[in-house]
C-alpha positions in Angstrom: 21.5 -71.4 -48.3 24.0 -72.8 -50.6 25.0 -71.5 -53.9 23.4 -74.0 -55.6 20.5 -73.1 -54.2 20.7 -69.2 -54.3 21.3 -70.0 -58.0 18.2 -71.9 -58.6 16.0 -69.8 -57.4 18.1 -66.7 -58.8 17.1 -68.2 -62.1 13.5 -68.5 -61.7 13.6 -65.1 -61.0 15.4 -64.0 -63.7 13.7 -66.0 -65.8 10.3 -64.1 -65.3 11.3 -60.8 -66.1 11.8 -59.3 -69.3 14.8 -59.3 -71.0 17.4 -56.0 -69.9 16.2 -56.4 -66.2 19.2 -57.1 -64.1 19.0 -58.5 -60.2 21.3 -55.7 -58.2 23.2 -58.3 -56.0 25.6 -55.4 -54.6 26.0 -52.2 -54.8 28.6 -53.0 -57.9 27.2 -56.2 -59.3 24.3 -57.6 -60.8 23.5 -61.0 -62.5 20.4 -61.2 -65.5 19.5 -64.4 -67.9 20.8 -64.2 -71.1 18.3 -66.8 -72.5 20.4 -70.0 -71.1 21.9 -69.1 -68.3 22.9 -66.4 -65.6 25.6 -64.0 -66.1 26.9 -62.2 -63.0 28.5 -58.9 -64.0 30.3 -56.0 -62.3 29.7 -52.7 -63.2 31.6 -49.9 -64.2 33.4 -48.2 -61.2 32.5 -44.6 -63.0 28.7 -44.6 -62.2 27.3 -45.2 -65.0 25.8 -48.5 -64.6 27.0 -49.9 -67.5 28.3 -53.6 -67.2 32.6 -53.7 -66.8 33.0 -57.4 -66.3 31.8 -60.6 -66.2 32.6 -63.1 -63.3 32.0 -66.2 -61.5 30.2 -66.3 -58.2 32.0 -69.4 -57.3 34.7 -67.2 -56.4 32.8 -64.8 -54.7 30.3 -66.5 -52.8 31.8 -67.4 -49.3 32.9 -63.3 -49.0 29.0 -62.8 -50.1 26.7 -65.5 -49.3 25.4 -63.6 -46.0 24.4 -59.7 -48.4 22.9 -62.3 -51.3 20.9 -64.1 -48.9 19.7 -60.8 -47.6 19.3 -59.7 -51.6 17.1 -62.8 -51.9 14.5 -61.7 -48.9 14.4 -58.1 -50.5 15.3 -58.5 -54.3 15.6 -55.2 -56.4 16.1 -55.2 -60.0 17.0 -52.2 -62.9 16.2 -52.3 -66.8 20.2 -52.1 -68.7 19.2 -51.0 -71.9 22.8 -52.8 -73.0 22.1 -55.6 -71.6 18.5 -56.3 -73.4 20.8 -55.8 -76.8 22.9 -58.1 -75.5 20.4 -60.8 -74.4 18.4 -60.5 -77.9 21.9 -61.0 -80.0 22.7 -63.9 -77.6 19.3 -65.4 -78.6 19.5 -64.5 -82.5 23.1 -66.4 -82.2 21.7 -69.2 -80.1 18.8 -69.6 -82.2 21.6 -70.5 -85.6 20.3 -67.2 -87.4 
């Protein structure tokens, strides 16, 4: 599977569950739709499973292409309360209001 691909169909996905559901990639990243587009993020090393960081999964997709291809056969998501606030702000902007 290419990225390309794994993104695709990582945004369908995404893009049927509600808002504040994040896909757990690894055990210390996720990726959700913030209304355009995905946003991979790391989590906080301190488990609490708040978001730390964003990044780019260009950069870390040869290193984990084989666990995300293995994430795709067996997705598992959690509800992030933080970022549902952060997805409905992102929309309010988006939206001119």
């Amino acid at each position: 599977m290419t990225r390309d691909e794994f993104e695709s169909k990582l945004a369908m996905i995404l893009q049927d569950v509600a808002f504040g559901t994040t896909a757990d990639l690894t055990q210390g990243a996720v990726a959700y739709w913030n209304g355009q587009h995905i946003v991979y993020a790391m989590l906080r090393k301190d488990d609490s499973g708040l978001i730390d960081r964003e990044f780019d999964l260009a950069a870390q997709w040869s290193t984990w292409r084989e666990s995300l291809e293995a994430w795709m056969k067996r997705p598992t998501f959690s509800v992030r309360p933080e970022v549902e606030t952060s997805c409905n702000a992102h929309e309010v902007h988006a939206r001119g209001h």
